[in-house]
Structures are given as structure tokens and as C-alpha cells.
VEXDREN-2710 file (C-alpha; in Angstrom, 1 decimal):
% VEXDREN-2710
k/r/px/py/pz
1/UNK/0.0/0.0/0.0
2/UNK/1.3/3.4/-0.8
3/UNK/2.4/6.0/1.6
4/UNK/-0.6/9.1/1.0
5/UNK/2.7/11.3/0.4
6/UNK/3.9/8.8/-1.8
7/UNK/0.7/8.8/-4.0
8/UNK/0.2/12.6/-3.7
9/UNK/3.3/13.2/-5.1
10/UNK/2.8/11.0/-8.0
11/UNK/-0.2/12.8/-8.7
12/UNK/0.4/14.9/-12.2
13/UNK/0.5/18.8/-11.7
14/UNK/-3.2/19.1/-13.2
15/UNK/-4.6/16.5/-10.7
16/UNK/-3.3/18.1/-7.9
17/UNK/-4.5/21.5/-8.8
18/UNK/-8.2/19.6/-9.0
19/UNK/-7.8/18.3/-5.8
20/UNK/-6.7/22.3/-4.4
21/UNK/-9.9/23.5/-6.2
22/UNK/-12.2/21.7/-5.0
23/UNK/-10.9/21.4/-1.3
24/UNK/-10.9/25.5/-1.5
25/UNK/-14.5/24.7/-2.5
26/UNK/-15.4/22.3/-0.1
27/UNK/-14.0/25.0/2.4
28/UNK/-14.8/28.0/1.4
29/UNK/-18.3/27.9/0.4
30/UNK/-19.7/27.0/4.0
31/UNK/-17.6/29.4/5.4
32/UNK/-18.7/32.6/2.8
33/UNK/-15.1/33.8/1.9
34/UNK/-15.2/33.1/-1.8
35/UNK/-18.9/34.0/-3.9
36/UNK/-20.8/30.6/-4.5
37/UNK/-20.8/32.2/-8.6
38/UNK/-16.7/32.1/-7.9
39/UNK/-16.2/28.7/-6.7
40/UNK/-18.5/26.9/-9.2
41/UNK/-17.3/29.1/-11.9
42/UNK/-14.0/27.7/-10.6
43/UNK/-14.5/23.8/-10.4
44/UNK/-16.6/24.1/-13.9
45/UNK/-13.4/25.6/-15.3
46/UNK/-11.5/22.7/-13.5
47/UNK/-13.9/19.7/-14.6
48/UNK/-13.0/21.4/-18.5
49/UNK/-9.2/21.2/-18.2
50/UNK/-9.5/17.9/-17.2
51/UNK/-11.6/16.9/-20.1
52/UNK/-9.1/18.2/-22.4
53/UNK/-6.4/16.0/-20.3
54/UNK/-8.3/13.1/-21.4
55/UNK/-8.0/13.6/-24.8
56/UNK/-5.7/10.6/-26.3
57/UNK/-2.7/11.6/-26.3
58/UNK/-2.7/14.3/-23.8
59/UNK/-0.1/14.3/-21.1
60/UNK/-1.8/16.8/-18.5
61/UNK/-3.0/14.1/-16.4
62/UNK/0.0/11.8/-16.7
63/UNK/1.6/9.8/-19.1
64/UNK/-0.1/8.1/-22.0
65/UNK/1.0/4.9/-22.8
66/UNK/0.3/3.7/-26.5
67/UNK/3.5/1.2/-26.3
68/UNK/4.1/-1.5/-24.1
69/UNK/6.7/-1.0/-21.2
70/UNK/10.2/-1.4/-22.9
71/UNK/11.0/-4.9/-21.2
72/UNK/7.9/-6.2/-22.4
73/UNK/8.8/-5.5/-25.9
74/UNK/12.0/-6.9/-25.6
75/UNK/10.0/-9.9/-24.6
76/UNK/7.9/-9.9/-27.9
77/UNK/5.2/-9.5/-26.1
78/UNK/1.7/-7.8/-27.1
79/UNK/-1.3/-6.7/-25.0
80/UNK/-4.5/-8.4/-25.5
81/UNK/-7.7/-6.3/-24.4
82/UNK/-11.5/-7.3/-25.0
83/UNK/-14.1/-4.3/-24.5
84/UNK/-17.5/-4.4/-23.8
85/UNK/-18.3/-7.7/-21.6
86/UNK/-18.7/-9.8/-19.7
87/UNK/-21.1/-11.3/-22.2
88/UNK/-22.4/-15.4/-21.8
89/UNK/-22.0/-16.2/-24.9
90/UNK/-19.0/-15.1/-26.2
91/UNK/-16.5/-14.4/-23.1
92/UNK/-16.4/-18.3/-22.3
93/UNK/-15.5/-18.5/-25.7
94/UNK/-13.1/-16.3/-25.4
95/UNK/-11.6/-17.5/-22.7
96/UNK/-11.3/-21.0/-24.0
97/UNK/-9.4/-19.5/-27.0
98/UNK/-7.0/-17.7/-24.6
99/UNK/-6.7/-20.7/-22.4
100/UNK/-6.0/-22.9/-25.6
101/UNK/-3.1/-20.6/-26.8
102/UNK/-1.8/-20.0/-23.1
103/UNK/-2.5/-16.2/-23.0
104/UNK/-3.5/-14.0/-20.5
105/UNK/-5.4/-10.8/-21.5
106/UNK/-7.3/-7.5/-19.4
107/UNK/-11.3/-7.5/-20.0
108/UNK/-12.8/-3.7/-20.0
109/UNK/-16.3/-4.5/-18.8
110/UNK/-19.3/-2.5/-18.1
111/UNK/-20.5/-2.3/-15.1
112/UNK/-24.0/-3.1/-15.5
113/UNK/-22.9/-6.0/-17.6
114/UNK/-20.6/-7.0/-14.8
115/UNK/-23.1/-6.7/-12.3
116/UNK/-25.7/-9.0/-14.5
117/UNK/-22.8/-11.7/-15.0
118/UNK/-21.0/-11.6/-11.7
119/UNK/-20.0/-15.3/-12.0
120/UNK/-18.2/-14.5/-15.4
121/UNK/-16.6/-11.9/-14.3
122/UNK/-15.4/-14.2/-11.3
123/UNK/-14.1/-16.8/-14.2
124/UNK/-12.3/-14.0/-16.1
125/UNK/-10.1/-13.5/-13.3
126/UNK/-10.3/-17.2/-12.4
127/UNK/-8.6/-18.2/-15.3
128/UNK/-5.5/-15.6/-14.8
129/UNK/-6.8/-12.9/-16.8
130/UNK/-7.5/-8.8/-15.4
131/UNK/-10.9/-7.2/-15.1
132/UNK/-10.8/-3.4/-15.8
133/UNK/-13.3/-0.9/-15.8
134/UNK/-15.0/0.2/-19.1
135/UNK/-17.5/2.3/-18.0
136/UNK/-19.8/3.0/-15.0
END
């Protein structure tokens, strides 16, 4: 587990700015020192410069990795995701395929699909493979 320094200071520039803004908020407003117009103006500004840092590509809210970790590659290895599951039909087919060819991949499932299929998603890790968030 990481020290809360630790992960604070691994936090990108932009992101710790965010958390600044909206613990001024969180303060401030209750107390009257800053204009309730002032402060939401402020964390809708915010909530924008972080949508831009989600752009592909963008750097503002750390790095963006669009190549495997340098070791890996040396290891000839690729990254194998699947989007959009867990779905009954085809993830056990899926992970018959993987398990057949002795791979390990990261499923990106959706919550509510998750949540419907919670004994899948169970498998999925089960059989070695990682479960990531899609959406939710």
C-alpha cells in the first residue's frame, strides 16, 4: 500500500490542482469567503481542463502509454484487451481460446454488464486474466 505522500506526489500537476480546487470549495463555500458564482465558476473551469487532459494523447494528467513498457517488448510481447463484456455467450468462448493458446489478457467491462454476470466476471479472473473498468 502506498504511503498518502507517496501517491500525492505521483499525482500529475493538473490533478493536484483539482484536488486544491475543489478542497478551496469544499471550504470556502460554507464558510462565505469566496462568492458561491466564484467557486462553481472555478471547479466548472476545472472539470473542462480535465476533459481536455483526457484527450488521447494528452499528457496533462499523466503519461499516456500507447506502447508496451520497454521490457515487455524486448520480450515480444503484445497486449490483448477485450471491451464491452462480460457477455455469456462469447466471453467463455473467449476464454477457451486464450486458455488454448496459453494467454492472459485484461477484460474492459461495463459495469452493469458486470453486475448481470458476476459469476463471469469471477471466471475472467479465475482463469488468470485482469478485469478493468469500461465504463460505470
Amino acid at each position: 500500500m502506498r504511503r498518502p505522500l507517496a501517491a500525492w506526489a505521483s499525482l500529475s500537476t493538473a490533478l493536484r490542482l483539482t484536488v486544491a480546487v475543489h478542497v478551496l470549495a469544499l471550504i470556502a463555500w460554507p464558510l462565505g469567503i469566496i462568492a458561491p458564482g466564484w467557486l462553481l465558476g472555478a471547479v466548472v473551469l476545472n472539470h473542462g481542463v480535465l476533459l481536455v487532459g483526457m484527450r488521447p494523447g494528452s499528457r496533462l494528467l499523466g503519461p499516456d502509454m500507447r506502447r508496451l513498457p520497454p521490457a515487455s517488448a524486448l520480450r515480444g510481447e503484445v497486449a490483448l484487451t477485450f471491451d464491452d463484456g462480460p457477455d455469456p455467450e462469447v466471453t467463455p468462448r473467449v476464454l477457451d481460446l486464450l486458455d488454448a493458446a496459453g494467454a492472459r489478457a485484461s477484460f474492459f467491462c461495463i459495469g452493469a454488464a458486470a453486475r448481470a454476470h458476476p459469476a463471469l466476471v469471477r471466471e475472467i479472473v479465475r482463469r488468470g486474466h485482469s478485469v478493468e473498468n469500461h465504463t460505470e
